[in-house]
C-alpha positions, -999 to +999 in steps of 0.1 A: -453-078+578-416-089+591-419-121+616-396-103+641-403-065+643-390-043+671-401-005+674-382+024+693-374-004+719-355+005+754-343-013+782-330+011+810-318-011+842-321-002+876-293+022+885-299+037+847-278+018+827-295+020+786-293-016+776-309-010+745-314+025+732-343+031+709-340-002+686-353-002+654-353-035+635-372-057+609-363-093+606-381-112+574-399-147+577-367-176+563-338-153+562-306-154+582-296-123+604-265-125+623-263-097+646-221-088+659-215-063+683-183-066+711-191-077+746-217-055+763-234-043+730-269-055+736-269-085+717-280-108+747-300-082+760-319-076+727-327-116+719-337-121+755-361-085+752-376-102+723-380-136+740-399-127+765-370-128+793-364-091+799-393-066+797-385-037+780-384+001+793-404+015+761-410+010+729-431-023+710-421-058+698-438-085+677-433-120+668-454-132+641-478-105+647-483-112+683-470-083+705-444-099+730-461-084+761-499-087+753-498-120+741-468-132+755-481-169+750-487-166+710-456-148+705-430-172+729-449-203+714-435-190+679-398-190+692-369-213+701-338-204+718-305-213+722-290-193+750-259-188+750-248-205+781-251-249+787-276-252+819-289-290+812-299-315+837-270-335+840-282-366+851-315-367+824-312-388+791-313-363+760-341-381+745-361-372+779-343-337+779-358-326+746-395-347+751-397-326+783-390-293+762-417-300+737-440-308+769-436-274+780-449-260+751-480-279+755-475-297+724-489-331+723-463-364+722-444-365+691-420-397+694-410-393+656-403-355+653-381-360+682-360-387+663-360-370+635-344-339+653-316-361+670-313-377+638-307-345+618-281-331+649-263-366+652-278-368+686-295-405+680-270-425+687-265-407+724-305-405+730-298-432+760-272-410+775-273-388+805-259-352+797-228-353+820-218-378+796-215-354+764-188-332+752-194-299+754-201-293+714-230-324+719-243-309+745-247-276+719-262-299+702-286-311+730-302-270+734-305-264+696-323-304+695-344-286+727-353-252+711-369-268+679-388-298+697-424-274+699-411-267+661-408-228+661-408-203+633-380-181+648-351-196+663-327-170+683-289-188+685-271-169+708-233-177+707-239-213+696-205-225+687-188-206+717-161-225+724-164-257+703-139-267+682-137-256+640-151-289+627-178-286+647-186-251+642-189-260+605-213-291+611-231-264+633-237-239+599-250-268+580-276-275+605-284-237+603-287-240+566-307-270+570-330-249+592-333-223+567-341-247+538-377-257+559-385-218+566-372-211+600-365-175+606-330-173+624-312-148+640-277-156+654-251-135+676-218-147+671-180-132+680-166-148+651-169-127+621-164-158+595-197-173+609-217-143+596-195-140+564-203-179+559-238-183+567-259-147+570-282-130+545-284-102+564-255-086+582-264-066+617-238-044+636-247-036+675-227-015+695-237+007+730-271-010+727-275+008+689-280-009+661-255+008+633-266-007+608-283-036+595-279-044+554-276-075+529-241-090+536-232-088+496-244-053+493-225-046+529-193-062+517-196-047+480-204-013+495-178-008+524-152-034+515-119-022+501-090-035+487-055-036+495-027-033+470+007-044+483+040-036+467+067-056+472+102-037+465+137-049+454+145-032+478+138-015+511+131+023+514+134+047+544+106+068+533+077+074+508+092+095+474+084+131+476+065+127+443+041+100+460+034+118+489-001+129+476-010+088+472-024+082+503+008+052+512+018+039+536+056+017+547+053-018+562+077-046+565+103-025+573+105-003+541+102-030+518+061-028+513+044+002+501+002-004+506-021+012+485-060+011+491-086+013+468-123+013+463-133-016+438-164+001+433-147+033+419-150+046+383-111+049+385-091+032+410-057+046+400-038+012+399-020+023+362-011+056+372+005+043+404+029+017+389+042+043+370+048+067+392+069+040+414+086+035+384+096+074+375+103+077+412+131+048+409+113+023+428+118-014+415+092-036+417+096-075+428+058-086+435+028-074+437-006-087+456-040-078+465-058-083+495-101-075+496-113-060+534-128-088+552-169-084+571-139-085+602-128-050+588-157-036+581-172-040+615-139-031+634-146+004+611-179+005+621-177+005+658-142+025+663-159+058+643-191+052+662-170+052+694-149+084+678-183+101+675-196+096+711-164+108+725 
């Protein structure tokens, strides 16, 4: 059984908006999932269907076995969750912040787990300190200290390094990876496409509130990705030879780049035959490079034909 498994799930708001539109989706005990999707796919909408914050129009969900609904307690006492938004008491000392959050739970006083959590997100040293004192990438730091305090199995990141600055987002993956390494199940949204392609086992593309796909990010990146062969020439041409017309080329840089892409997977990608045909047609060659699609490009792809389809 997956920790995190969602069935035919819906969420229809009032005035009939579809939220969420018959989600499927299995999410395995330890693994990484990062789910990308532009603004007003679902992503919010799913996590917070899953955490117990919006009820769902149809459809079942279960945490560790425990169905979200029927035993809401089991399930929510399983998860931790980093919204995606900072709403912390200002005035509060983070070591009081994050006692208070394991409190909740009803989980009994645990004055070393909650050093050792400050300790692992360099929050120790600021324990003292009210909130309104901390930047805004500590005070990141402050929610993900909160969500594991009752130590749960599933932690749901939601946009976590929104607006914080590149070193920090990369302290932020190692503290996922860290998370990972003692069996926590997480499943992070994120805009930024390098955060999936850095961190993620599993790769999940939301759009329109459906999931497109969801597949291992080696197998997604071996599968879709392509490669990009660019030409440079000696010198600039006004338009592809006749004789190359058939090759699928295409002019950049005004006239002075010819692109070819290819699949890597193919049995033949046609590379050879190409260079000579540049050569027969007259075209001297100065440089040549090859550039592999990024995750970036295959999700782009992903959502512009789903959104060609629709229309």
């Amino acid at each position: 059984m997956a920790m995190v498994e969602l069935r035919q799930v819906r969420k229809i708001y009032d005035g009939g908006f579809e939220a969420l539109k018959g989600v499927d989706l299995d999410i395995e005990a330890g693994e990484i999932l990062a789910l990308l999707g532009p603004n007003g796919a679902g992503k919010t909408t799913l996590i917070s269907t899953v955490c117990g914050l919006v009820t769902p129009s149809s459809g079942t969900l279960t945490v560790g076995g425990h169905d979200v609904l029927a035993d809401y307690r089991a399930a929510r006492s399983l998860i931790g969750l980093v919204p995606q938004e900072v709403s912390l008491e200002p005035f509060e000392k983070v070591s009081n912040t994050v006692r208070l959050s394991r409190g909740l739970f009803g989980k009994p006083r645990n004055d070393a787990l909650i050093e050792d959590i400050l300790r692992r997100l360099s929050l120790w040293d600021k324990r003292d300190q009210p909130i309104r004192a901390l930047s805004g990438g500590m005070k990141r730091r402050v929610l993900i200290a909160k969500a594991l305090s009752h130590e749960p199995e599933v932690l749901f990141l939601d946009e976590p390094t929104a607006g914080v600055d590149v070193e920090l987002r990369r302290d932020m993956w190692e503290i996922v990876a860290d998370l990972k390494a003692r069996g926590v199940t997480i499943i992070l949204t994120t805009h930024y496409i390098e955060e999936a392609e850095a961190i993620a086992d599993r790769i999940g593309v939301i759009n329109n509130g459906e999931i497109l796909l969801v597949e291992e990010k080696a197998s997604l990146m071996k599968r879709l990705g392509r490669k990009e062969l660019r030409v440079e020439l000696d010198e600039p041409v006004a338009s592809i030879p006749a004789t190359l017309q058939d090759r699928s080329l295409r002019l950049e840089e005004d006239g002075r780049v010819l692109v070819y892409d290819y699949d890597t997977a193919a049995e033949r990608t046609g590379l050879a035959h190409l260079m000579s045909e540049l050569s027969a047609a007259g075209l001297r060659v100065r440089d040549v490079d090859t550039r592999k699609s990024t995750l970036e490009d295959i999700f782009v792809g992903l959502v512009h034909k789903q959104e060609e389809n629709a229309a």
